[in-house]
N, C-alpha and C positions, 0 to 999 in steps of 0.2 A: 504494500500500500504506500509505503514509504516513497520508492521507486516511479510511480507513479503517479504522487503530488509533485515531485521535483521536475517529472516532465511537463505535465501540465503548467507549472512553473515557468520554463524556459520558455517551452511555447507559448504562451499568453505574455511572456514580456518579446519573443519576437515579432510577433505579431502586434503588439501595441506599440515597440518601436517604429515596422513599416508602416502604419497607419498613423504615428505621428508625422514620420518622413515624410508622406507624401500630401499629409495635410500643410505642413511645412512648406514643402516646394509648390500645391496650391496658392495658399495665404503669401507666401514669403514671409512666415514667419520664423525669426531666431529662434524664439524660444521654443515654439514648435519642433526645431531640429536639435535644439540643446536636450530637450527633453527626451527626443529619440535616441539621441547618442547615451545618454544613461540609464533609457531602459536595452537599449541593445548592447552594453558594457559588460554587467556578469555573463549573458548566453555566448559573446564573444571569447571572451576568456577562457570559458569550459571548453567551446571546441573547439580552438585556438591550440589546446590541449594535445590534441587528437595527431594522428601522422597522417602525412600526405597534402591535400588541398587544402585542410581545414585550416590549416596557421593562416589562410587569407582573411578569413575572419576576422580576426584582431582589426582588422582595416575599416570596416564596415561602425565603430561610434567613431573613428577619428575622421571618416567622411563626413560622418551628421555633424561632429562638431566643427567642420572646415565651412559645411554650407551656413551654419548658426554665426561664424565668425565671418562670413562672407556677406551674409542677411543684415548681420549688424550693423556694418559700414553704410 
């Protein structure tokens, strides 16, 4: 059960990240995209984790927080 809250966990903040993101690049809101970048931060990190493709990962809050510091200007 344990196992299970934790994925539901990750999934509901990636998902709440991409749906801040792309309310973000709608609105052109910063804070829209600041906020996506720390909720897509821990699921980045986990599979970041992982071997092979997944260390792209890692990439994906430092975009939301490039477009939040790009919005802000």
């Amino acid at each position: 059960m344990d196992f299970l809250l934790v994925g539901i966990g990750l999934w509901g903040l990636l998902i709440l990240g991409g749906l801040l993101f792309l309310f973000g690049l709608w609105k052109k809101s910063w804070l829209a995209h600041f906020f996506s970048g720390l909720a897509l931060l821990v699921p980045a990190i986990i599979l970041a984790t992982q071997k092979g493709i997944f260390i792209l990962f890692i990439l994906l809050p430092f975009i939301a927080f490039g477009f939040a510091v790009s919005a802000k200007r």
